[in-house]
C-alpha positions as CSV (number, residue, x, y, z in Angstrom):
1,X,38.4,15.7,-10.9
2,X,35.5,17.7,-10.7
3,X,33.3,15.9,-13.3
4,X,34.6,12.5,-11.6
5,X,33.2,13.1,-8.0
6,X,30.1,13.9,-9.9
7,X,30.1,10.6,-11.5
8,X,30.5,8.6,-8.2
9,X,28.3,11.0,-6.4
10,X,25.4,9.7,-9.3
11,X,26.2,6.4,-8.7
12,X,26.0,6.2,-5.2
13,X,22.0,8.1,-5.5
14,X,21.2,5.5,-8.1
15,X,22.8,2.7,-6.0
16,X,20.5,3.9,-3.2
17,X,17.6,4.3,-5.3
18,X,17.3,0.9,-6.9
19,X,17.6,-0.3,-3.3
20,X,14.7,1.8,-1.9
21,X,12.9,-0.1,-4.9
22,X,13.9,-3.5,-4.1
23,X,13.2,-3.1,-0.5
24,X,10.2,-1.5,-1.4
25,X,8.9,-4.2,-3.3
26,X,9.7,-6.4,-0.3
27,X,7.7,-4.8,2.1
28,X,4.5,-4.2,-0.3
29,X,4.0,-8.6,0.7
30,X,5.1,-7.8,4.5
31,X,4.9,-4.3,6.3
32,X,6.7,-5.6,9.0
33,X,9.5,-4.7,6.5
34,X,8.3,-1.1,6.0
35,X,10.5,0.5,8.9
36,X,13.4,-1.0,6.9
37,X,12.7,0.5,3.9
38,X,12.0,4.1,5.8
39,X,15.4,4.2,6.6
40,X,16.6,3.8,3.3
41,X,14.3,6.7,2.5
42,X,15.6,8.5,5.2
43,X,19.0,8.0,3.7
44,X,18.9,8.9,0.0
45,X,16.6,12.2,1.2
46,X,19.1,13.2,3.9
47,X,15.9,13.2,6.4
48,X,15.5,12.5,9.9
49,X,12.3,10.3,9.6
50,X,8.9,10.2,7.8
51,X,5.4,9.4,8.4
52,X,3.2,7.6,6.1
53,X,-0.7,7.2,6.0
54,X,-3.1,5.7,3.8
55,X,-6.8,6.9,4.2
56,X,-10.2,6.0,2.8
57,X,-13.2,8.1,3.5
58,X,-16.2,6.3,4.3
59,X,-18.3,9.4,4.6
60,X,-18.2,13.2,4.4
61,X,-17.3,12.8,7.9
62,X,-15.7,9.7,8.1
63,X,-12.0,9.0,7.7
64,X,-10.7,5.2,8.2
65,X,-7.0,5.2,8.5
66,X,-5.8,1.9,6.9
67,X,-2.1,2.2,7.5
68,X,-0.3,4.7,9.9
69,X,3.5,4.2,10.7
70,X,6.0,7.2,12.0
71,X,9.7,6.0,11.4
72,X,12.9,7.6,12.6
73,X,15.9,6.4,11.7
74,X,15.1,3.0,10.8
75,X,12.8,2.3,13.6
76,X,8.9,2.5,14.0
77,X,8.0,4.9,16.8
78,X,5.0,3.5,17.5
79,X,4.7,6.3,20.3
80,X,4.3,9.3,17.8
81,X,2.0,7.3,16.5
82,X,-0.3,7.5,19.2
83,X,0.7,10.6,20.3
84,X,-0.8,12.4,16.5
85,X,-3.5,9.6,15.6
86,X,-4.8,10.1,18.8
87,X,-4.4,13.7,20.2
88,X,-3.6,15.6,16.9
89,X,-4.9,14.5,13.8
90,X,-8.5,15.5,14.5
91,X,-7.3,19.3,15.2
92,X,-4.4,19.7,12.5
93,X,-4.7,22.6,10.8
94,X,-3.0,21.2,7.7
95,X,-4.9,18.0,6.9
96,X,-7.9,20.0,5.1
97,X,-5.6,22.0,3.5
98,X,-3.3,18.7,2.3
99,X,-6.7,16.9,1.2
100,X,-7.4,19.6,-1.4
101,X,-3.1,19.6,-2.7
102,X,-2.6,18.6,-6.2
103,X,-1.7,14.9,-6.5
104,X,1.9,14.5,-6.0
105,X,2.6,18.2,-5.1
106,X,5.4,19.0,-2.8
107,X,4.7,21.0,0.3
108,X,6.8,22.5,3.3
109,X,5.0,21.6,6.2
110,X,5.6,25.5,7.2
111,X,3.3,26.6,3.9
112,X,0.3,24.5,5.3
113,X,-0.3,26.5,8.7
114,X,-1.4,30.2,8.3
115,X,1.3,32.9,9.6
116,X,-0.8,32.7,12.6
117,X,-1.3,29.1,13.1
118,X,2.3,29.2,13.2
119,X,2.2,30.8,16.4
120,X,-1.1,29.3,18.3
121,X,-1.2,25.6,16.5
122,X,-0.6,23.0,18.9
123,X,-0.1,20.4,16.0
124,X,2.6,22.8,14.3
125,X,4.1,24.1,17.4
126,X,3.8,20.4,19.8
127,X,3.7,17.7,17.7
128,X,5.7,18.8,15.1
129,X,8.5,20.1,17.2
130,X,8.6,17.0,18.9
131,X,9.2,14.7,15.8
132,X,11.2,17.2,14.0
133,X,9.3,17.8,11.7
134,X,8.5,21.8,11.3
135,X,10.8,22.5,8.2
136,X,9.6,19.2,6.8
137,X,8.0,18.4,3.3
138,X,4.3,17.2,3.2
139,X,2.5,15.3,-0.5
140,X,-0.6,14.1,-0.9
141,X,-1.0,11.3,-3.5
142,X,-4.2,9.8,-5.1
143,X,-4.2,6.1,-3.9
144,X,-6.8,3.5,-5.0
145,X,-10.8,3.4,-5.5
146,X,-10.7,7.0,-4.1
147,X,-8.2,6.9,-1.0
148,X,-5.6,9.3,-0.1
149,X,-1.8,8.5,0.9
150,X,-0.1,11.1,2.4
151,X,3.4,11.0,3.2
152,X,5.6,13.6,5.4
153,X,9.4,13.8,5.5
154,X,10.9,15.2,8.7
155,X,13.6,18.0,8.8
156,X,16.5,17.9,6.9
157,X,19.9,16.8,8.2
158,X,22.9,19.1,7.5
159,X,22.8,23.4,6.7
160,X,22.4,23.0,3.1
161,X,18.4,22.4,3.7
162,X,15.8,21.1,1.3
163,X,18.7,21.1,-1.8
164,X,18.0,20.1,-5.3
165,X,19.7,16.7,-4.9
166,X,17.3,15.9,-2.2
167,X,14.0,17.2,-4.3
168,X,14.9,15.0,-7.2
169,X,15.2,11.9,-5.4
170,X,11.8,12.4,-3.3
171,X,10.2,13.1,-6.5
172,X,11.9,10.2,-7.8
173,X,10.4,8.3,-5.5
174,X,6.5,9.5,-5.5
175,X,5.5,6.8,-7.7
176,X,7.1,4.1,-5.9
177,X,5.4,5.1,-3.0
178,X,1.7,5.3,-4.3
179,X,2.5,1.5,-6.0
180,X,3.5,0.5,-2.6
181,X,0.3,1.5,-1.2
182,X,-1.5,0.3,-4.5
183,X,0.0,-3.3,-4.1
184,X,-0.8,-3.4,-0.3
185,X,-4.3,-2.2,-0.5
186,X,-4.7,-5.2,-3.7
187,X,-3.6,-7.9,-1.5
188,X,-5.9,-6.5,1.9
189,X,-8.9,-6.8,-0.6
190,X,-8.1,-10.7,-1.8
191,X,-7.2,-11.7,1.5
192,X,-3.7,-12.6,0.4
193,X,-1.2,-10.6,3.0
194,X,1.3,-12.3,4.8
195,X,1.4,-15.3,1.8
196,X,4.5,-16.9,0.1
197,X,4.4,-17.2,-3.9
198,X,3.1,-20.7,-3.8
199,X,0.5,-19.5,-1.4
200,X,-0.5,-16.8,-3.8
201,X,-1.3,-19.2,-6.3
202,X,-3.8,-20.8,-4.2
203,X,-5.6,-17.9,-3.2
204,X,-8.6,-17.4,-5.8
205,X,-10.2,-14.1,-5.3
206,X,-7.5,-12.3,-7.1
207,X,-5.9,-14.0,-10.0
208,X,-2.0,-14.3,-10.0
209,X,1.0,-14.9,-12.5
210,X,4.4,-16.0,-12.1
211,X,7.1,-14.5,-14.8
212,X,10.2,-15.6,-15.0
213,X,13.2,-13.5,-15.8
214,X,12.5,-13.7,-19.2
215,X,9.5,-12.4,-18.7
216,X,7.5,-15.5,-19.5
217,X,4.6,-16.9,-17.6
218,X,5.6,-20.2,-14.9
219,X,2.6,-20.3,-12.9
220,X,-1.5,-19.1,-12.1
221,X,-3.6,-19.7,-10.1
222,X,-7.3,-20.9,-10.5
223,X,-8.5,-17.4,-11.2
224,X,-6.0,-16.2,-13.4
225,X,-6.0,-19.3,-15.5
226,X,-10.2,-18.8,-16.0
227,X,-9.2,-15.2,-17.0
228,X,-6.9,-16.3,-19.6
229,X,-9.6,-18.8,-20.4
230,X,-11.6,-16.1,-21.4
231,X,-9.1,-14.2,-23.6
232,X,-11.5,-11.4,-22.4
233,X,-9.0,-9.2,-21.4
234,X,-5.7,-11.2,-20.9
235,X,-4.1,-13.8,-23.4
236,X,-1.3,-16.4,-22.8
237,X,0.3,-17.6,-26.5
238,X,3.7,-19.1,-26.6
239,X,4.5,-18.4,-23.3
240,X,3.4,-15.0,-23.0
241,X,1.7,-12.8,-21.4
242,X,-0.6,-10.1,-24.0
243,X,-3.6,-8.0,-23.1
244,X,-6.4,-8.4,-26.1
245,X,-6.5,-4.5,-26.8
246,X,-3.4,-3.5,-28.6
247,X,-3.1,-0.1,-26.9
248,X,-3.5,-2.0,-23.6
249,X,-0.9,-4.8,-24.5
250,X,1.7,-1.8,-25.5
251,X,1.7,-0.9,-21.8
252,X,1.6,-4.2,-20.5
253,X,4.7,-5.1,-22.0
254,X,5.8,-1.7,-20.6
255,X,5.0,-2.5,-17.1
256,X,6.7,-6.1,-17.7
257,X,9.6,-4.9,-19.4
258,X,10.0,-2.0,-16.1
259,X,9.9,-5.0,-13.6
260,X,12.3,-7.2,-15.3
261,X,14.9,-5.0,-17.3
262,X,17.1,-7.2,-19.6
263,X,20.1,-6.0,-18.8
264,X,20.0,-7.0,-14.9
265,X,19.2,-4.1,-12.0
266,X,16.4,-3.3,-10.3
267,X,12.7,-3.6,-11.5
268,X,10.1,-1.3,-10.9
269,X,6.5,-2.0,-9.7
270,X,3.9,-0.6,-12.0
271,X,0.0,-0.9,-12.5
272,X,-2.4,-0.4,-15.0
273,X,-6.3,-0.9,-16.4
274,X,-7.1,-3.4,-19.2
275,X,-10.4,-3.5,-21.0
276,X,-12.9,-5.8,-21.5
277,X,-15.9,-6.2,-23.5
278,X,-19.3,-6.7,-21.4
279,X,-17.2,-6.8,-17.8
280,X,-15.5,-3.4,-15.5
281,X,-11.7,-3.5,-16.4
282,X,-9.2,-5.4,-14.7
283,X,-6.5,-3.7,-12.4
284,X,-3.3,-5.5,-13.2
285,X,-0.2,-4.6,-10.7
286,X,3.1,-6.0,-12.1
287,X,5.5,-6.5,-9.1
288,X,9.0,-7.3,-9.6
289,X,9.4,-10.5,-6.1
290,X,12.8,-9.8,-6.0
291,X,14.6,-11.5,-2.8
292,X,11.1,-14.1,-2.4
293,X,12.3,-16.0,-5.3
294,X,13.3,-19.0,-3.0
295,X,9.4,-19.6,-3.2
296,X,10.4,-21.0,-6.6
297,X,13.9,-21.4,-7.1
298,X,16.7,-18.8,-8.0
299,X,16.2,-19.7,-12.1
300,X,12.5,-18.8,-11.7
301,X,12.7,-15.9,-9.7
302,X,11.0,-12.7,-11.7
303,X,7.7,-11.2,-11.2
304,X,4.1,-11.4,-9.8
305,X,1.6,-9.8,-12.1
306,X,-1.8,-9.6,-9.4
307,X,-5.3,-9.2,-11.4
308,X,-7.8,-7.7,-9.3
309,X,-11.5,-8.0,-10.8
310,X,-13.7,-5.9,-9.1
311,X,-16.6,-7.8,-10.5
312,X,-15.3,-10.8,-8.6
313,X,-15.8,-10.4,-5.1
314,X,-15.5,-13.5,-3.1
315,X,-17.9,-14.2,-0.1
316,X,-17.1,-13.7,3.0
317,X,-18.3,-17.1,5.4
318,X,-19.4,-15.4,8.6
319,X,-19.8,-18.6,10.2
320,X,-16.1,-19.7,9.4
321,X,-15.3,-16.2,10.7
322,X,-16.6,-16.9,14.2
323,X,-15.2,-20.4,14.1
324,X,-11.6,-19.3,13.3
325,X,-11.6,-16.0,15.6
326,X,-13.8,-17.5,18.4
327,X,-16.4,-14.8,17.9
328,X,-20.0,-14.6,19.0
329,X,-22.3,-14.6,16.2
330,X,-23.2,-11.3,16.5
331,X,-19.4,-10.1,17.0
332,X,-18.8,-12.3,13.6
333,X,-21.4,-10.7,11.8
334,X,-20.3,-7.1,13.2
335,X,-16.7,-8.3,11.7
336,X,-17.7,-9.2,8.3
337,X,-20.0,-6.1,7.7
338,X,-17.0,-4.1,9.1
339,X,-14.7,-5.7,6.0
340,X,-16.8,-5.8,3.9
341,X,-17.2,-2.2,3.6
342,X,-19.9,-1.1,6.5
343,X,-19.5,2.0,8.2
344,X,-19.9,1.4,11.7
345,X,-23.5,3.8,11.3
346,X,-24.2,1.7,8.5
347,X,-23.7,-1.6,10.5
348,X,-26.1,-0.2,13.0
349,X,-28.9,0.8,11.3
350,X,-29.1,-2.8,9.6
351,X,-28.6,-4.3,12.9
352,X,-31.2,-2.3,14.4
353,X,-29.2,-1.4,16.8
354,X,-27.4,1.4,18.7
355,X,-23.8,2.9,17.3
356,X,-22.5,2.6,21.2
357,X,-23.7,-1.1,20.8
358,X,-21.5,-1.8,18.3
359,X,-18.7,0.4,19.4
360,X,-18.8,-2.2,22.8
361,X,-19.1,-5.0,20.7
362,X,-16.2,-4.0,18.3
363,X,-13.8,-3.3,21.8
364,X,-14.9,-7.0,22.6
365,X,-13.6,-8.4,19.4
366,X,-10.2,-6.4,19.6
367,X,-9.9,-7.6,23.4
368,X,-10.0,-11.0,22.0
369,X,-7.8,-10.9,19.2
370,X,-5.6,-8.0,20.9
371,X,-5.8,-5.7,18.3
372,X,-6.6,-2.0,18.5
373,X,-7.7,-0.8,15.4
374,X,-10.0,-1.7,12.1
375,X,-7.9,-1.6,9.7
376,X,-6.3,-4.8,11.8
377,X,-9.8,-6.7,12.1
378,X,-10.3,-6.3,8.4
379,X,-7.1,-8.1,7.7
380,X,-7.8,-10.7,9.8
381,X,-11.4,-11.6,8.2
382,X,-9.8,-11.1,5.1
383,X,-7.4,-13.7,6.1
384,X,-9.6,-16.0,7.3
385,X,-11.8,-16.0,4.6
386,X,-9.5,-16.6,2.5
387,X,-9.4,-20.1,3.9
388,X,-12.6,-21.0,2.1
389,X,-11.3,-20.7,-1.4
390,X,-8.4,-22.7,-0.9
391,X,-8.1,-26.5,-2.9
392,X,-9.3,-29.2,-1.2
């Protein structure tokens, strides 16, 4: 009897593990569905809520937060949000201390405040009190081209505490979590968020494959197809898809064979580097599109494989910019710089003009498009830019 309510009780974590996954995959194309998938998560860990955030630094002393969302329960709370990012995170004791963590190293939020701090924090003693989140656990992961995601799980429900169970199925999910962010941060850089399959195929500045099921190619785009031209890195022979380097084609039939298992249940996303001779390496992100596959019909439903190239980086038409958003030209120019990389010091010392300057002329543009943060503007240009590339 014993040995049979373990059984079930396995079942029922792997159940609610392969649906974290699938949802997961789901909301790496639309964050919207992020808050979804947190509840899941909060389900499976036996949590009250987590936090996720995904920085870059642009500087020593400057941090751009790309993505920021506090869940409870299913739901966003958009007001803890503000309530950290904007009277908190600048004073927290623990974020230095997280920065330096070991990728992928689990932490009780308790362990990152001194004895002291424990008593006179105002993050540890306010802020964390209010979300619930004192006896929580805290990880820092290694994201892409040098950012940080760092992810916080609130107080445990129940007596029984942080409990094995619970451990395993947050570490479980660690890697999932950085090829969320991963996926996310790929499809900000081409432009491509909020875009159906068939729109994917159209968009050029990263290159895009369709499998099927059986794991064999059914689509690519413009850009993908001139990479497969190349046979540089990537090769398409009877149907399939092969990286040139041996060692790199063993783990991209790997990653392929994760995503679409043979035997039915769910995929996993997965990413990897493939070489080439005279270019940088190609970042390949093999997605499994699980409930999207109406894009192209149930028989065809499988997996994206995404190719960034980092030595194809598509232009960015200011002018188009301004035209689309109904920006001034210097608010367009101040736009582009700002996705393109510029650090708000940076954009001023080429414009020959003031940080406060651009500061006003930055709260213009966010007036117009009612936004309130960067990261927001970036994915707009991105967006719009996008537009130029498209088939005429």
């Amino acid at each position: 009897m014993h040995s049979e309510r373990l059984r079930f009780s396995w079942m029922d974590q792997q159940d609610q593990y392969d649906r974290i996954l699938g949802s997961l995959h789901e909301a790496a194309f639309d964050a919207a569905r992020w808050p979804e998938t947190s509840g899941l998560i909060d389900a499976a860990c036996g949590v009250k809520g987590d936090a996720l955030v995904f920085v870059g630094r642009r500087s020593q002393q400057d941090v751009e937060i790309y993505f920021a969302q506090f869940c409870f329960r299913g739901q966003r709370r958009e007001d803890f949000e503000r309530l950290y990012l904007g009277d908190y995170w600048s004073r927290d004791e623990r974020i230095p201390r997280l920065r330096q963590l070991p990728d992928s190293r689990l932490v009780h939020v308790r362990d990152l405040y001194t004895q002291a701090e424990r008593k006179t924090s105002a993050t540890f003693n306010e802020a964390m009190r209010l979300s619930e989140c004192q006896n929580g656990l805290n990880v820092r992961l290694d994201g892409p081209d040098g950012t940080r995601v760092i992810w916080g799980l609130s107080d445990p429900l129940g007596s029984d505490g942080w409990g094995s169970d619970r451990l395993r199925m947050v570490e479980r999910l660690l890697p999932h979590i950085r090829q969320f962010v991963r996926v996310r941060h790929a499809l900000v850089e081409s432009g491509a968020l909020g875009k159906t399959l068939l729109e994917l195929l159209d968009v050029t500045g990263t290159g895009v494959i369709h499998l099927d099921r059986r794991r064999r190619v059914v689509a690519a785009n413009d850009r993908a197809a001139e990479l497969l031209r190349q046979r540089d890195a990537l090769i398409y022979e009877d149907g399939v898809l092969h990286a040139v380097e041996a060692q790199d084609d063993a783990v991209l039939q790997l990653r392929m064979e994760r995503a679409l298992p043979r035997f039915g249940g769910q995929g996993a996303a997965g990413s990897m580097m493939a070489s080439r001779l005279l270019s940088p390496r190609l970042a390949l992100h093999v997605i499994p599109v699980g409930g999207r596959s109406e894009d192209f019909g149930q028989q065809h439903a499988g997996a994206l494989v995404l190719i960034v190239d980092p030595a194809h980086t598509p232009r960015i038409d200011a002018d188009l910019v301004a035209s689309a958003l109904g920006l001034t030209p210097t608010e367009s120019a101040i736009a582009v710089m700002l996705a393109t990389g510029f650090s708000l010091r940076e954009i001023a010392a080429s414009m020959r003009r003031g940080v406060g300057t651009i500061r006003w002329h930055l709260k213009q543009i966010f007036a117009k498009q009612r936004i309130s943060r960067q990261a927001d503007l970036v994915r707009l240009v991105l967006s719009v830019s996008s537009i130029s590339v498209l088939p005429r």
